[in-house]
C-alpha positions in Angstrom: -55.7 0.2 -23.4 -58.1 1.3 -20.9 -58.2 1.5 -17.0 -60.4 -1.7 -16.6 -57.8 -3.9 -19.0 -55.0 -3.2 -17.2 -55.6 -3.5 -13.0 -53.5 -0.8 -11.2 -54.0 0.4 -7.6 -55.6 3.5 -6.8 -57.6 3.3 -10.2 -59.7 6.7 -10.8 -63.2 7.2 -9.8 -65.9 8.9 -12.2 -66.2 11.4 -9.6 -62.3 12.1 -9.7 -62.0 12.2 -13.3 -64.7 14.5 -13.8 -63.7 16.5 -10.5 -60.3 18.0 -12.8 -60.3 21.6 -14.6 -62.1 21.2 -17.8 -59.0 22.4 -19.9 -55.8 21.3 -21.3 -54.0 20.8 -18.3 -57.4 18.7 -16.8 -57.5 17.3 -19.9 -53.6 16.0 -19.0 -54.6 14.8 -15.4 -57.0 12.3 -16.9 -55.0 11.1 -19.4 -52.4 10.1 -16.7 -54.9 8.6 -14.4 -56.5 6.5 -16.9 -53.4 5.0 -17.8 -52.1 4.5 -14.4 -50.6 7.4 -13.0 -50.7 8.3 -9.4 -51.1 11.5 -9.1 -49.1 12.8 -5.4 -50.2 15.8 -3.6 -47.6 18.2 -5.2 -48.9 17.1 -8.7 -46.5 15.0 -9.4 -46.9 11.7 -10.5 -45.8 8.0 -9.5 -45.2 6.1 -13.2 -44.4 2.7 -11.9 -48.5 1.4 -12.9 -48.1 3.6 -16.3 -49.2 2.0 -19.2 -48.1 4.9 -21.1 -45.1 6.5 -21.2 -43.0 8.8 -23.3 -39.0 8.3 -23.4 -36.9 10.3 -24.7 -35.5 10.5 -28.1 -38.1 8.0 -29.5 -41.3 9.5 -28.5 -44.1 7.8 -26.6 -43.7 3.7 -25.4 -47.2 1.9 -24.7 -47.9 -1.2 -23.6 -50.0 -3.3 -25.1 -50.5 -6.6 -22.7 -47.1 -7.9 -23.1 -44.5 -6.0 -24.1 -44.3 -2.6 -24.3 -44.5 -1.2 -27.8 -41.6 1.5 -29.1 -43.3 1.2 -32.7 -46.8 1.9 -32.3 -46.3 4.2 -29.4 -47.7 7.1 -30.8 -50.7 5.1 -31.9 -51.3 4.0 -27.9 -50.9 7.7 -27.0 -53.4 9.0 -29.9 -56.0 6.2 -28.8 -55.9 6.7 -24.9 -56.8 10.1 -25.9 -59.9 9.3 -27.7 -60.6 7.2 -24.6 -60.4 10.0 -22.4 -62.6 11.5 -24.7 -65.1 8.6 -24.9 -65.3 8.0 -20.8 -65.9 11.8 -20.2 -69.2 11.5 -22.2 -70.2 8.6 -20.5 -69.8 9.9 -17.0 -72.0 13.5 -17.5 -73.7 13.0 -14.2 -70.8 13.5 -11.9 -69.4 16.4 -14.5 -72.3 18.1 -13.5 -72.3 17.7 -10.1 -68.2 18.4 -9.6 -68.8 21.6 -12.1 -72.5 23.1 -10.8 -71.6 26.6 -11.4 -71.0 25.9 -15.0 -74.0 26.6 -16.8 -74.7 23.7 -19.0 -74.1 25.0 -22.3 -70.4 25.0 -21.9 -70.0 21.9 -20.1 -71.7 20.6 -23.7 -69.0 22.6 -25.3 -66.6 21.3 -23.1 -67.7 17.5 -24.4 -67.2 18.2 -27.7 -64.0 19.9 -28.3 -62.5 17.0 -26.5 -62.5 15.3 -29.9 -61.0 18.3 -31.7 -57.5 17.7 -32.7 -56.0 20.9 -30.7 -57.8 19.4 -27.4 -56.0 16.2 -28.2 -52.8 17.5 -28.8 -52.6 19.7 -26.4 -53.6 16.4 -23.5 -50.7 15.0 -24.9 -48.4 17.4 -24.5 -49.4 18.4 -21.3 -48.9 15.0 -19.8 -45.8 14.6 -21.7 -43.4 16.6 -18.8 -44.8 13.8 -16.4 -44.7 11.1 -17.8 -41.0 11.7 -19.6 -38.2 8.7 -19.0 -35.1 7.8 -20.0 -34.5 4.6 -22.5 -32.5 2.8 -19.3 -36.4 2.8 -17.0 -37.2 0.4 -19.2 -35.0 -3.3 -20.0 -33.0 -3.3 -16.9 -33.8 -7.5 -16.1 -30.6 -8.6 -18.0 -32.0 -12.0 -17.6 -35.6 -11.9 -18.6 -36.5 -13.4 -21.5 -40.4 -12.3 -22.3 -42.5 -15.0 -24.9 -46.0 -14.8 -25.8 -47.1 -16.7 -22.4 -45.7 -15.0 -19.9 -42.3 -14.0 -19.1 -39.1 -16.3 -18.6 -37.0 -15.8 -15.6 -33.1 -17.3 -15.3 -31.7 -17.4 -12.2 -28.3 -19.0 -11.3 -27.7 -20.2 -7.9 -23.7 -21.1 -7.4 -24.5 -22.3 -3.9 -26.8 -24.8 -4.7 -26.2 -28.5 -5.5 -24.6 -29.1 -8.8 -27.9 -29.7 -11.3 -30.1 -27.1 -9.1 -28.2 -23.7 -9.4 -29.7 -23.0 -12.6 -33.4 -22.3 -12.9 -35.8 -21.0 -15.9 -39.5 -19.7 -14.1 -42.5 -18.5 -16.4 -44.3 -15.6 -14.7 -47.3 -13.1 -16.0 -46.5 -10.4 -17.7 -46.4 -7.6 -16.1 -46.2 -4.2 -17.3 -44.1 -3.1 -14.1 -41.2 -5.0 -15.5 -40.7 -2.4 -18.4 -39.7 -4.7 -21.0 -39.8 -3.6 -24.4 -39.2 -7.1 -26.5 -41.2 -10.0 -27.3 -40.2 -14.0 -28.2 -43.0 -14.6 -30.6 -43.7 -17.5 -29.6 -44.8 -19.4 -26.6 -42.1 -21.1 -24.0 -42.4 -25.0 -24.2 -40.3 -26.6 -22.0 -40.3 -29.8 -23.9 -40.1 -28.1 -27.5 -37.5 -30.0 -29.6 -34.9 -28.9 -32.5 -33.5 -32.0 -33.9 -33.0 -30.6 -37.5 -31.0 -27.7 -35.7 -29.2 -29.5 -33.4 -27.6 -32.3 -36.5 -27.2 -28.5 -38.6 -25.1 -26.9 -35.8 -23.1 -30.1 -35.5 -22.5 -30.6 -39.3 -21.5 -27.0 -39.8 -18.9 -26.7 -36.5 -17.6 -30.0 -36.5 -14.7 -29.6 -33.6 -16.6 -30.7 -30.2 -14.8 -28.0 -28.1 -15.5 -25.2 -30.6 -19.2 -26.2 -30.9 -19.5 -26.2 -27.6 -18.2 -22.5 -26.8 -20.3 -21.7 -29.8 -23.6 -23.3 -27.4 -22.7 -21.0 -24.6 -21.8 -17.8 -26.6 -25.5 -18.2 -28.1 -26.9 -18.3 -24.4 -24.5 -15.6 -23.3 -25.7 -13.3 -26.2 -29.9 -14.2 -25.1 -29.0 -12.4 -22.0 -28.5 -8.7 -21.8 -25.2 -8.9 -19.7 -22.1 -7.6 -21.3 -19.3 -8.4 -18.5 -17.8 -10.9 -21.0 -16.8 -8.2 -23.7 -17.0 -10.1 -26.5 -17.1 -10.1 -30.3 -18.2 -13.0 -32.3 -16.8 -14.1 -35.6 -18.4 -16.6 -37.5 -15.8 -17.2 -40.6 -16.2 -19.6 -43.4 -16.2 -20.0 -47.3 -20.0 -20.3 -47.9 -22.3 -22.9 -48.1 -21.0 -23.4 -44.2 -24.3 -22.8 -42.5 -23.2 -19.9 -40.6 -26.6 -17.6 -42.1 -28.8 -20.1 -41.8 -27.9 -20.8 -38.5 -27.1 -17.6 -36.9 -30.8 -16.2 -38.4 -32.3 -19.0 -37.3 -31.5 -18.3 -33.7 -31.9 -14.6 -34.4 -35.6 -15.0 -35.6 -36.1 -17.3 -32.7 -35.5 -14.4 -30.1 -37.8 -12.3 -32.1 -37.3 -8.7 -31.1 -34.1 -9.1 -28.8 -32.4 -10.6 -31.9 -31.5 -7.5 -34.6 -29.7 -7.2 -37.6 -27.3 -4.3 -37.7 -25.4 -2.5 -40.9 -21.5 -3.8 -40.6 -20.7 -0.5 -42.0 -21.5 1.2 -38.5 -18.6 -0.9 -36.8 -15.8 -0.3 -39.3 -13.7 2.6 -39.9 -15.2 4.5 -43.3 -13.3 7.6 -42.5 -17.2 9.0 -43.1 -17.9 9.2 -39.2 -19.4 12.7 -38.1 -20.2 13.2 -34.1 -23.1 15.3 -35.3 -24.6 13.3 -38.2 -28.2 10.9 -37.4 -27.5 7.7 -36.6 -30.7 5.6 -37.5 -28.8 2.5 -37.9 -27.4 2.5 -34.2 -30.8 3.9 -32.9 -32.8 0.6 -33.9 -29.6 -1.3 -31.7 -30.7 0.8 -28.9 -32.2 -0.6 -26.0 -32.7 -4.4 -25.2 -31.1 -5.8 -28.6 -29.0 -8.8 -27.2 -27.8 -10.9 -30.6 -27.0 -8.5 -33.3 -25.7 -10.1 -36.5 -23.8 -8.4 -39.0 -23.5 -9.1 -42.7 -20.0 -10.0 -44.2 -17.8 -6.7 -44.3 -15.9 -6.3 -47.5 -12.9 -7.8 -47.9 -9.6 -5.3 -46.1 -12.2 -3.3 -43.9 -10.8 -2.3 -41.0 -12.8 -2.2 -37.5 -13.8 1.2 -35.8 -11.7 -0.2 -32.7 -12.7 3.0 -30.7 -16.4 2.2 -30.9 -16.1 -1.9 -31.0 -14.5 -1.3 -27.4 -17.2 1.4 -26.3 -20.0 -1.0 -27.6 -18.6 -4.2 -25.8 -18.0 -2.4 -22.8 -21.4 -1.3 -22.1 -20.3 2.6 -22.4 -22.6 5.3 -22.9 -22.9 5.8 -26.7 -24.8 8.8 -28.5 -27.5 8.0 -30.8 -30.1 10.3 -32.7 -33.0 9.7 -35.0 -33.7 12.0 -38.4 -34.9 15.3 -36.9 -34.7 14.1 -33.3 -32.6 14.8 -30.6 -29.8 12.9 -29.7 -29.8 10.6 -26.6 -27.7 8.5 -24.6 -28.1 4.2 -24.2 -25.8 1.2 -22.8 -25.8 -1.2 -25.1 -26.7 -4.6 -24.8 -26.2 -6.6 -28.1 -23.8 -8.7 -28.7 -21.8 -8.4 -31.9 -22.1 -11.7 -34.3 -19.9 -11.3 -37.6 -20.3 -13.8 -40.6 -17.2 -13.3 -42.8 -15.0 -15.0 -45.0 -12.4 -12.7 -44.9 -11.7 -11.0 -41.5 -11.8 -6.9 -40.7 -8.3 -5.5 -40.3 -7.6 -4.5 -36.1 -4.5 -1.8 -36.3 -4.7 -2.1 -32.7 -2.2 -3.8 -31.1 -3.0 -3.8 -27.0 -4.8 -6.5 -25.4 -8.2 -4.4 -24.9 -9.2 -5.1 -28.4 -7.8 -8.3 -29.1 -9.2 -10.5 -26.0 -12.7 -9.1 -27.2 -12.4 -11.0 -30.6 -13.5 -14.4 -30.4 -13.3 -16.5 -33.9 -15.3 -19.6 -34.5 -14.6 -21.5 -38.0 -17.4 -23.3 -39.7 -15.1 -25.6 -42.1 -17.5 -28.1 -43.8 -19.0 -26.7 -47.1 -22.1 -28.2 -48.4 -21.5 -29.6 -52.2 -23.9 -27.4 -54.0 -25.9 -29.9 -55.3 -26.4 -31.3 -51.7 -27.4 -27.6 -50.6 -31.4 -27.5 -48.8 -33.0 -24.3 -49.9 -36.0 -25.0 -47.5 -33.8 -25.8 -44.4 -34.6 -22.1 -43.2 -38.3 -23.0 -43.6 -38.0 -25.9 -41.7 -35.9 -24.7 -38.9 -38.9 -22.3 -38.7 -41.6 -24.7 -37.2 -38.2 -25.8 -34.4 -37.9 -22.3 -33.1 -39.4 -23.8 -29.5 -36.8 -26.0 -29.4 -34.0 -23.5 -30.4 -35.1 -21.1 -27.6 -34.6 -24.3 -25.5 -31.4 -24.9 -27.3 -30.8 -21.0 -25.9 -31.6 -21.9 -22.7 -29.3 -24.6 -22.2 -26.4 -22.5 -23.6 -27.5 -19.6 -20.8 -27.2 -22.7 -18.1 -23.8 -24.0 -19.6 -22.5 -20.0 -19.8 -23.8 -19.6 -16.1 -22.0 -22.6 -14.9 -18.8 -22.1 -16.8 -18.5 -18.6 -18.2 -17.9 -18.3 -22.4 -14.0 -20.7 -21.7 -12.9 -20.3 -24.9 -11.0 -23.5 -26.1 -7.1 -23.9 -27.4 -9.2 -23.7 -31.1 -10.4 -20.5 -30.6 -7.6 -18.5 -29.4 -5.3 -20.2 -31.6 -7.4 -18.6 -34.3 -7.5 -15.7 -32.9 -3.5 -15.4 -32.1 -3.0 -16.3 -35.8 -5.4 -13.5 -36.8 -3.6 -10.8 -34.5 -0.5 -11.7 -36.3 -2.3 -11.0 -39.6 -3.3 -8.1 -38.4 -0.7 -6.8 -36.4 2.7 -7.8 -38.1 4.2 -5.6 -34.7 3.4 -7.7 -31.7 4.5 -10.6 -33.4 8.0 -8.5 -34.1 7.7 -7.9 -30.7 7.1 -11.4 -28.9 9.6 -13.2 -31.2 12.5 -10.4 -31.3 12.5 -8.8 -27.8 12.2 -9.2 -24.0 9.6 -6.3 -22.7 7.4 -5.3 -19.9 8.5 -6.8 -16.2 10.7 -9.9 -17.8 13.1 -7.0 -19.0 13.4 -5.6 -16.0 15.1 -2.1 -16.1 16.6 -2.7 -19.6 16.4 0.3 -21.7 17.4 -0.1 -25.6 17.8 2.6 -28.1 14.6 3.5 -30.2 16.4 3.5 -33.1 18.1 0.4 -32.8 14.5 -1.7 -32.0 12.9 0.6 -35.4 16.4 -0.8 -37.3 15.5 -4.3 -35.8 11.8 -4.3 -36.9 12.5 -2.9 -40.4 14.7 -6.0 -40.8 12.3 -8.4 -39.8 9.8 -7.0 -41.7 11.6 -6.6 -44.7 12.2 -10.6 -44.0 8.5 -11.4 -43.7 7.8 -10.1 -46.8 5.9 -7.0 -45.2 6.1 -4.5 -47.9 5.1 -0.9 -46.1 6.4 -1.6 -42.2 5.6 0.9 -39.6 6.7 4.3 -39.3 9.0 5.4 -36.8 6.0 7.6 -35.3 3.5 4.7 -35.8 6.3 2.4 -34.2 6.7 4.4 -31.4 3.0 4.5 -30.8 2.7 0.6 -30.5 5.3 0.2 -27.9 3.3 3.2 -26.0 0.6 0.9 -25.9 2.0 -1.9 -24.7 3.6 0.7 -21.7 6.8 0.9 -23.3 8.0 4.0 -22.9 10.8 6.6 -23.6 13.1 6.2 -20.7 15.7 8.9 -21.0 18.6 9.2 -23.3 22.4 7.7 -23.5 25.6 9.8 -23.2 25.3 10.4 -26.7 21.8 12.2 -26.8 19.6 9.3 -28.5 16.6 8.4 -27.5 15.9 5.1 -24.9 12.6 2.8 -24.2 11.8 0.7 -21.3 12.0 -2.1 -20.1 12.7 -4.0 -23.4 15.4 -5.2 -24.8 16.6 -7.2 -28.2 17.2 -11.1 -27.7 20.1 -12.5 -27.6 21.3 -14.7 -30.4 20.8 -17.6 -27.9 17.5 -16.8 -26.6 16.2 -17.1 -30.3 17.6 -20.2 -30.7 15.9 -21.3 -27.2 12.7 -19.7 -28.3 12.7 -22.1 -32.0 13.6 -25.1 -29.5 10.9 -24.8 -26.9 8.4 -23.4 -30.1 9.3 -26.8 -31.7 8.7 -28.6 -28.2 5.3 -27.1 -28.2 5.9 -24.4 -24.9 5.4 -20.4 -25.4 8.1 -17.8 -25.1 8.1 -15.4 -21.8 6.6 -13.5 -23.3 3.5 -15.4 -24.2 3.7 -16.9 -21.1 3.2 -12.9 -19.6 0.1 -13.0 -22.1 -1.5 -16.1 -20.9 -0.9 -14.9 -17.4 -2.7 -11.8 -18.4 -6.0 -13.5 -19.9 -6.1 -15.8 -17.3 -6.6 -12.6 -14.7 -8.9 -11.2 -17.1 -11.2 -14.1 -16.9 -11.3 -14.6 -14.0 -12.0 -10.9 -13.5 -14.5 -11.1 -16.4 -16.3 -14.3 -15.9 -18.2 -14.1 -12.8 -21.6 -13.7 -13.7 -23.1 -10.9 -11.3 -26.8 -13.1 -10.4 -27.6 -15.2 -8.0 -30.7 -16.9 -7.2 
C-alpha cells in the first residue's frame, strides 16, 4: 500500500520526504505523507486521501484497494512502516543533500535504526494523534452497496416518471468513500436466482406476506434505520427460514452479520461496565443481522431493542479496550419457533415488531441437504433479488399487510394479557374524554377478567398502575371519599360490550382500535419517507 498504488494529490517528493527531522516525529511526517496525508502549514493534516487511518476503539483501518480493512489494520499500519523504511534507503541522494551538516556516519545510522522495532513503534504512535477518527468517518453512504467491481450506487428519484425513479450505478472504488464492507462478489446485472426465488415462494406461501418479506430484505441491504423495525421469522422447522435468511446473509458478505440472541434479551446478567465483544463486531456498517432462535419464554431487553432500532448512540468496548460510541445500522432478523416475551405494553415497542410466518414444512425425507450449496453459485442473482426489494421498499416503504399485523396484534395479546384488558373492557385516552374512574375499581375489573382468561399470576396493583402510565393514563385527583382517580378512562357499559361482540362479529374494530390504527397510520406516514433523492 504505497504512494504510487494509490493516486492522491499533492503526493510527496523524494526531496520532501528526506527534507523531515531524522527522528521519531520525522519518522511520523513520512508515514502520513506516504499514505496520503496532507500535511497544512500548522502541521496538521487533511485525512480525506488517507489510506491509513486509526479509529478509535478498534485500532488502525487500512485500505486495501476496495474496502477498507478493520481486521488486518494493524497489519497495513506495520507494513507502511517498513515501507517508509524501504523508500528512505532508496532515496540517499536527496538525504544528503537536505541533511549536509550531518556527517555521514549518522545519517548511515539514521538508515538502519529505521528497521529497529522502537523506530517503528514509535512512527506509529507519533502519527497516531493525526490520523485518529471516530467509527461514524467512515460508512456514512446509507445506500452504497460496495462488490468486488466497483461500488453500487441506489438512488431513488420520486419525481421522475414511474419505472425511472429508481436507479442502481457501478462506480470505482474509491477510498474517499470510507467504506469498510465488501460484497464478495462481482455485481451482474443479469445474474439470475431461480432456485432462490421457487425456495422463497415455497417457504412463505401468502403473496402479500412474501412480498413485504422482498422489501424488508432490500430495506435491511441499506444502512437506513427510519423504518424501526424488527424482523421475526417464525416457523416449526424444516420451513426454510435458515437456509434462506443465510443465504441472503452470505450474499451481502460483510454488511450481513450474525449476532448472539442473548445480547437482545433480558438475562438479568447486563453490566454498563462489562466488554461487550459481541455488540462490538455489530458495530459499524452491519445492515442484516440474524439472530439464532432464543429459548423458549425469553423475554426481550426492550430498553435496548428500542435504542438499537432507533439508531441511538450505544456503548460498546472490546477486551482491554476502551469503550466507544456507534449508531447502529443492522437490522434485527429473528428465526424462532416460539416468540420472546415483550412486558412492554406502549406502542414504541410493539409497531417495531414485524412477524412473518413460514407455514410449509418440508417432509423430512423430501428435505435437500445441498440446497445451501446450491443457492451458493445464485448469490449474483440474490444481490439482484436485493436490489429489487431496495427498489420496491423505495417506492412503497416496508407496508406491512393485514397478515402481518394480525400476527403481530395476536402476539401483543400473548404477550401483554393488559392492553387486551384494556381495549376490550374500557374507553381511554381522548374517546373518554374527561372520565375519571377509581384505580381500584379498574385493578377489581382486570383481576376479574383475568381470573376469566385463565391468567394465573395478573398484574400487581403497582405493575398495573404502571401500564396505564404508559399508555398516558394518569392519576387524576381523588373523590370525596379520599380514593384514588385515573384519566380519561372509564369501564364500558354493559351495552357497549355487547356492541363491541356485534361489530367484532361483523368484522369492524372497537374505538379503541380504531384510535390505534389512526395512530400507525401517522406513524407511517411519519416513518416511511425515505430521506434520498436522486
Amino acid at each position: 500500500m504505497s504512494a504510487d498504488e494509490f493516486d492522491f494529490d499533492d503526493a510527496p517528493t523524494a526531496a520532501e520526504l528526506a527534507g523531515f527531522d531524522l527522528n521519531d516525529y520525522g519518522n511520523s511526517r513520512r508515514f502520513i505523507r506516504l499514505i496520503g496525508g496532507v500535511i497544512d502549514d500548522d502541521g496538521d493534516v487533511v485525512t480525506s486521501r488517507c489510506t491509513l487511518l486509526y479509529q478509535l476503539g478498534q485500532g488502525w483501518v487500512g485500505y486495501n484497494g476496495k474496502f477498507w480493512d478493520r481486521k488486518l489494520g494493524d497489519q497495513l499500519a506495520k507494513r507502511m512502516g517498513h515501507r517508509v523504511a524501504n523508500k528512505m534507503r532508496g532515496i540517499w541522494d536527496e538525504l544528503v543533500k537536505a541533511h549536509a551538516k550531518v556527517p555521514t556516519k549518522e545519517l548511515l545510522k539514521y538508515i538502519e535504526s529505521l528497521g529497529n522495532r522502537a523506530a517503528q513503534s514509535a512512527m506509529l504512535a507519533l502519527a497516531e494523534p493525526y490520523l485518529t477518527v471516530e467509527i461514524d468517518a467512515f460508512d456514512r453512504h446509507p445506500m452504497a452497496l460496495n462488490c468486488r467491481n466497483g461500488t453500487l450506487w441506489l438512488t431513488h428519484n420520486a419525481a421522475a416518471p414511474e419505472g425511472e425513479r429508481f436507479k442502481a450505478v457501478l462506480k470505482p472504488h474509491d477510498p474517499g468513500d470510507r467504506l469498510t464492507r465488501l460484497i464478495d462478489l462481482d455485481y451482474d446485472p443479469a445474474a439470475q436466482a431461480p432456485l432462490f426465488r421457487k425456495t422463497v415462494e415455497t417457504s412463505i406461501s401468502d403473496d402479500g406476506m412474501r412480498a413485504f418479506f422482498h422489501r424488508a430484505q432490500g430495506y435491511s441491504a441499506t444502512a437506513a434505520i427510519h423504518e424501526q423495525a424488527i424482523f421475526l421469522c417464525q416457523g416449526l422447522g424444516r420451513d426454510g427460514k435458515s437456509t434462506i435468511l443465510d443465504a441472503i446473509r452470505e450474499t451481502l458478505g460483510t454488511y450481513g452479520a450474525v449476532g448472539a440472541v442473548a445480547t437482545f434479551l433480558d438475562t438479568g446478567l447486563q453490566g454498563g461496565g462489562q466488554a461487550a465483544p459481541d455488540i462490538v463486531k455489530l458495530a459499524g456498517d452491519a445492515r442484516l443481522v440474524v439472530l439464532s432462535e432464543p429459548p423458549r419464554g425469553a423475554k426481550w431487553n426492550e430498553g435496548l431493542l428500542k435504542a438499537w432500532t432507533s439508531g441511538s448512540p450505544i456503548t460498546a468496548r472490546e477486551l482491554r479496550e476502551k469503550p466507544f460510541d456507534f449508531r447502529p445500522a443492522g437490522k434485527l432478523w429473528v428465526e424462532c419457533n416460539a416468540f420472546p416475551v415483550a412486558r412492554g405494553d406502549d406502542d414504541g415497542i410493539w409497531r417495531r415488531m414485524f412477524p412473518i410466518l413460514f407455514p410449509n414444512q418440508v417432509a423430512p425425507d423430501k428435505v435437500d441437504r445441498l440446497l445451501p450449496k446450491k443457492l451458493e453459485v445464485e448469490r449474483p442473482g440474490i444481490l439482484n433479488w436485493l436490489i429489487e426489494g431496495a427498489a420496491a421498499w423505495l417506492e412503497q416503504g416496508l407496508a406491512p399487510p393485514e397478515g402481518v399485523t394480525k400476527v403481530r396484534e395476536d402476539y401483543r395479546k400473548q404477550s401483554s394479557p393488559f392492553g387486551e384488558w384494556l381495549n376490550e373492557r374500557c374507553i381511554w385516552g381522548k374517546a373518554a374524554e374527561d372520565a375519571k374512574t377509581l384505580s381500584t375499581a379498574l385493578h377489581n375489573d382486570y383481576k376479574s377478567w383475568a381470573e376469566d382468561q385463565g391468567i394465573d399470576k395478573p398484574m400487581s396493583i403497582r405493575a398495573f398502575g404502571d401500564a396505564l402510565q404508559q399508555r398516558q393514563i394518569l392519576l387524576a385527583g381523588k373523590d370525596r371519599n379520599g380514593n384514588k382517580q385515573r384519566g380519561p378512562i372509564r369501564l364500558k357499559t354493559a351495552e357497549e360490550r355487547q356492541a363491541d361482540i356485534a361489530l367484532a362479529s361483523a368484522g369492524g374494530p372497537d374505538v379503541n382500535e380504531a384510535r390505534a390504527a389512526v395512530l400507525d397510520d401517522a406513524l407511517d406516514a411519519f416513518d416511511n419517507q425515505p430521506p434520498w433523492g436522486a
